[in-house]
C-alpha positions as CSV (number, residue, x, y, z in Angstrom):
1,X,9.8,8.1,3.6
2,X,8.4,5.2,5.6
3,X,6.2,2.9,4.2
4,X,2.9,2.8,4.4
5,X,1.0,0.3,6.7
6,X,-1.4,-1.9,4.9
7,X,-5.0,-2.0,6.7
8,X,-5.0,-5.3,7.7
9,X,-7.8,-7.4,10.3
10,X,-8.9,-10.9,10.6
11,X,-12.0,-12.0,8.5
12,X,-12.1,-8.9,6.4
13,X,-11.4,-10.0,2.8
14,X,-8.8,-8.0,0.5
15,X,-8.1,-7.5,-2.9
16,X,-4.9,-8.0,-4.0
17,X,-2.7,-6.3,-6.9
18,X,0.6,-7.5,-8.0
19,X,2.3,-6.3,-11.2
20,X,5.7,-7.6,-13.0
21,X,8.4,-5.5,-12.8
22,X,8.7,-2.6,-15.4
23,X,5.2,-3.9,-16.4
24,X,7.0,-7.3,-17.9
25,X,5.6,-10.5,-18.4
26,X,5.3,-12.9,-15.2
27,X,4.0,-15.8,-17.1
28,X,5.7,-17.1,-20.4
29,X,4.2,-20.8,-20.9
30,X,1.7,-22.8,-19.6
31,X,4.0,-24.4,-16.8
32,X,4.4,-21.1,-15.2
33,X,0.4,-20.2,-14.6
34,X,-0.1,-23.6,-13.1
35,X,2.9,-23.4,-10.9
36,X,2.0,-20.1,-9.5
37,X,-1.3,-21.2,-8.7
38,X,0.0,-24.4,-6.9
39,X,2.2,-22.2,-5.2
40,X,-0.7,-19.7,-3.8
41,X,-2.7,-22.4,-3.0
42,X,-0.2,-23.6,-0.6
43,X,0.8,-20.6,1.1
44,X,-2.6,-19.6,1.4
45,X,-3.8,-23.3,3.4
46,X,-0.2,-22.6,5.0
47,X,-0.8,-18.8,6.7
48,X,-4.6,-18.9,7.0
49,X,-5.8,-17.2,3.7
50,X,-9.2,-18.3,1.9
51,X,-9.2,-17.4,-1.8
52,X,-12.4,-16.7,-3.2
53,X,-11.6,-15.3,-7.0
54,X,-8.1,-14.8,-9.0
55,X,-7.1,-13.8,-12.2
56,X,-3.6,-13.8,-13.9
57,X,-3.3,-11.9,-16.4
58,X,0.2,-12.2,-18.2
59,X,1.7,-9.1,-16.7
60,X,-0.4,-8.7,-13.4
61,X,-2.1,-11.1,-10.9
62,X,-5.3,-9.9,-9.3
63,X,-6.6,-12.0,-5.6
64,X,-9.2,-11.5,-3.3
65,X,-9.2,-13.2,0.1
66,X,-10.0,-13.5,3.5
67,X,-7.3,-14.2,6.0
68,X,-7.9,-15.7,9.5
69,X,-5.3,-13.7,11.4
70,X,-3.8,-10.2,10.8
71,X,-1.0,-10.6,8.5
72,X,-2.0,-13.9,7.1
73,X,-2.0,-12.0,3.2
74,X,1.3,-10.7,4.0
75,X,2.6,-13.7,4.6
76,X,1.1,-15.6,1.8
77,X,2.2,-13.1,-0.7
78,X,6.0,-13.0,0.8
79,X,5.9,-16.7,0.4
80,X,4.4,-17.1,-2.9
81,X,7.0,-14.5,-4.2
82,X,9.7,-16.4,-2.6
83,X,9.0,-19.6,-4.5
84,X,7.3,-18.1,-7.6
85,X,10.3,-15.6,-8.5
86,X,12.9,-18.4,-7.5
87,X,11.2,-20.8,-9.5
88,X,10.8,-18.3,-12.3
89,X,14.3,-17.1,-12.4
90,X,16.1,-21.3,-12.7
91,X,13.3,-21.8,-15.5
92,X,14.3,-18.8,-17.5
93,X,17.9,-18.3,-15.9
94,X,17.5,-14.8,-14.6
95,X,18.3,-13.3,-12.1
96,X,17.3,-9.8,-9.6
97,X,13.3,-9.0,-9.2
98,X,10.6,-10.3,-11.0
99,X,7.9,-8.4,-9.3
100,X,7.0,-4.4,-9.0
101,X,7.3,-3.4,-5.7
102,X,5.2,-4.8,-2.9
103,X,1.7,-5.6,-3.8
104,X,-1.3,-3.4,-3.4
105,X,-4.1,-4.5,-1.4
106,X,-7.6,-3.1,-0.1
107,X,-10.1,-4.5,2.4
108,X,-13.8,-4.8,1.0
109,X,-17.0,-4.3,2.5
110,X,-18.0,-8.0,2.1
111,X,-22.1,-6.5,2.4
112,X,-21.8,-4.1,-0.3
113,X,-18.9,-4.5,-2.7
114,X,-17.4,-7.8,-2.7
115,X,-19.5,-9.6,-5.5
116,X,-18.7,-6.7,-7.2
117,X,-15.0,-7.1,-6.5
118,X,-15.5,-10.8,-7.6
119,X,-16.4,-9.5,-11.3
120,X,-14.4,-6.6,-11.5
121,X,-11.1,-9.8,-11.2
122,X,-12.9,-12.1,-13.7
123,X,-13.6,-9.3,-15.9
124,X,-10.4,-8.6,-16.7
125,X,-9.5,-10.6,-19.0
126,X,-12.8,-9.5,-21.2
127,X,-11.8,-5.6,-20.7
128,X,-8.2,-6.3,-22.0
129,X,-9.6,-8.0,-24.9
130,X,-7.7,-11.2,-24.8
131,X,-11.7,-13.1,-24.9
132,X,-14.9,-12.2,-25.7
133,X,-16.6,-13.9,-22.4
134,X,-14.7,-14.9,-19.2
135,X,-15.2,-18.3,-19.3
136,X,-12.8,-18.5,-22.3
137,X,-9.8,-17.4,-20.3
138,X,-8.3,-20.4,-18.3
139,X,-6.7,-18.7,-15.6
140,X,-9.1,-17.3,-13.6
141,X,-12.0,-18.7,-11.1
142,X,-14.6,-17.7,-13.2
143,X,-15.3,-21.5,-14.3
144,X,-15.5,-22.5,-10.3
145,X,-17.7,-19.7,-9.2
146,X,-20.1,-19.5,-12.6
147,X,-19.7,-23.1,-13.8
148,X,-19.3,-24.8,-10.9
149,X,-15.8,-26.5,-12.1
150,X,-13.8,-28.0,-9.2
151,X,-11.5,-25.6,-8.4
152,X,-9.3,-26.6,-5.1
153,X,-7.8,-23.3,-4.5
154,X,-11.4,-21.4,-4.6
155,X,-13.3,-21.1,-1.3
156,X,-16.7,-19.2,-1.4
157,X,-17.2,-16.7,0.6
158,X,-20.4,-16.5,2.5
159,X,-21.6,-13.7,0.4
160,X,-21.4,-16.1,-2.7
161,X,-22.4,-19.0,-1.2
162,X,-25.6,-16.9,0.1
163,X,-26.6,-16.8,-3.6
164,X,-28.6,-19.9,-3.5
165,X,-29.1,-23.2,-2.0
166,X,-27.5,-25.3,-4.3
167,X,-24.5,-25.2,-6.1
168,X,-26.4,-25.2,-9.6
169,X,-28.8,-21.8,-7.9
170,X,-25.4,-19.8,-6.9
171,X,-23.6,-20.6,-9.8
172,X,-26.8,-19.4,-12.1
173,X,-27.5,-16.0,-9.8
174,X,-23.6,-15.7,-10.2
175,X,-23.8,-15.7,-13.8
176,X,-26.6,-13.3,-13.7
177,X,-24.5,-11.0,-11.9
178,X,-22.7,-10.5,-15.3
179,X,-25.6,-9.5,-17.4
180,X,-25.0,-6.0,-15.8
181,X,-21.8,-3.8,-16.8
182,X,-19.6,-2.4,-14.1
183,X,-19.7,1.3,-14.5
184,X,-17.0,3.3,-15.1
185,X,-17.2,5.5,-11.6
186,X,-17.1,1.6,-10.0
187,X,-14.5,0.5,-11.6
188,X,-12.7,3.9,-10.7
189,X,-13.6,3.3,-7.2
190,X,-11.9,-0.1,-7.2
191,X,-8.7,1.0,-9.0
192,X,-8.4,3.8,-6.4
193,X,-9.0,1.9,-3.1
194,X,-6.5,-0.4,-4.1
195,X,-3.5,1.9,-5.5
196,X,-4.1,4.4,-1.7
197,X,-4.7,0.8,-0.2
198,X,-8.1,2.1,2.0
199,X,-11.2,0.3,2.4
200,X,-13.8,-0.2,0.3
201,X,-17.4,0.0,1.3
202,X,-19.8,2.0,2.9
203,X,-19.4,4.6,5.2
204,X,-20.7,2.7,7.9
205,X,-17.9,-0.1,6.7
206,X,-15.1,2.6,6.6
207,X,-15.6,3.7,10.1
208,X,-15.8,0.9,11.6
209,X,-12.5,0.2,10.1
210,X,-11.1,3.1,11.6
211,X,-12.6,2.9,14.8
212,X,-10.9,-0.9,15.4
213,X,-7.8,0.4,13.3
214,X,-7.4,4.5,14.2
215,X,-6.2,4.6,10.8
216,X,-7.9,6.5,7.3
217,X,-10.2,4.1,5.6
218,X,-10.8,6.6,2.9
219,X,-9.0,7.2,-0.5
220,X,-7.3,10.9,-0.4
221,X,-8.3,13.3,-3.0
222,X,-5.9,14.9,-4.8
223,X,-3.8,17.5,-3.1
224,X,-4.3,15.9,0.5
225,X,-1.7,16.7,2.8
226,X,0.8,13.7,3.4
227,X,-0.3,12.2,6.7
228,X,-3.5,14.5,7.3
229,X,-6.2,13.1,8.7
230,X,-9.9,13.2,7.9
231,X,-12.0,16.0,10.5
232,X,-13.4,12.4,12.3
233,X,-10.7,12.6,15.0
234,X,-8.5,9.8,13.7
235,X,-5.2,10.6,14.5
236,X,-2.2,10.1,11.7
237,X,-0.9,7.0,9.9
């Protein structure tokens, strides 16, 4: 079975999954969080990626952001796994994959959803109970985008820095953003887009996605047909 083609277009930001292989750890010490997030942040400045939020957890790394050209994520990630897993693999002297797969990735509807993805990455640590707030978990952007803690890798994105006028105003309405739970039917949402690798957003968002595409933006219920398409008119994948 072929595989399937990630949606993918220039100045649309995507949230990005990648989990160890066999669910295994990716980070053992220290050494190895700060390498990998040297690592993205030059692959990212290298193939035209801007990262707004991360998270790694120890198994799992969550990313959103925006690339400038169609494939610029693709080409981060491939080079970030090249050096991450080869680094990895001397330090611990391994060998074979370190990484499940090929990551998952969804575009998001940067009116609508992506403040919301923004939390739902940062959060994570706090739903796997490893901290009680997510400023207590080091490897995340939570401390640049809440705080306002220099954080070279992090680049706003203009629905962030739209917040407020001043650093101290958007990190304040960003905090303020966490007073409010993300529901369960949300979080759902999110964990769906990403595993079918669609587009999150509103309808409006989603068709336009497939109009510039002529691909499904939507997730498929269960039971879909392989390769079916929606009763819009777009052809198959």
């Amino acid at each position: 079975m072929p595989r399937q083609r990630r949606l993918d277009l220039p100045g649309v930001p995507q949230h990005v999954i990648q989990r160890g292989n066999n669910r295994q750890p990716c980070f053992l010490r220290l050494q190895d969080y700060r390498c990998y997030l040297s690592q993205l942040g030059e692959a990212a400045l290298a193939h035209g990626c801007r990262v707004h939020a991360y998270v790694l957890m120890t198994n799992h790394v969550h990313l959103l952001m925006t690339p400038e050209v169609t494939g610029a994520v693709a080409r981060t990630m491939q080079a970030l796994g090249r050096r991450y897993v080869g680094y990895f693999n001397a330090t611990y002297r391994r060998s074979g994959t370190l990484w499940e797969g090929r990551y998952k990735s969804c575009l998001i509807d940067s009116e609508r959803y992506l403040l919301t993805c923004y939390r739902y990455i940062e959060l994570n640590p706090v739903r796997a109970a490893m901290v009680e707030v997510p400023s207590d978990y080091a490897w995340s952007s939570y401390r640049a985008n809440a705080e306002g803690v220099t954080d070279r890798l992090v680049h706003p994105h203009d629905a962030y820095a739209q917040l407020g006028a001043t650093v101290d105003e958007r990190c304040a309405a960003y905090r303020a953003l966490f007073l409010e739970a993300i529901g369960e039917d949300r979080m759902s949402e999110i964990r769906a887009y990403v595993q079918q690798q669609r587009a999150l957003g509103s309808s409006r968002f989603q068709n336009a996605i497939e109009a510039e595409l002529r691909r499904v933006a939507t997730i498929r219920p269960r039971g879909w047909p392989p390769g079916k398409a929606r009763a819009t008119g777009v052809g198959r994948e």
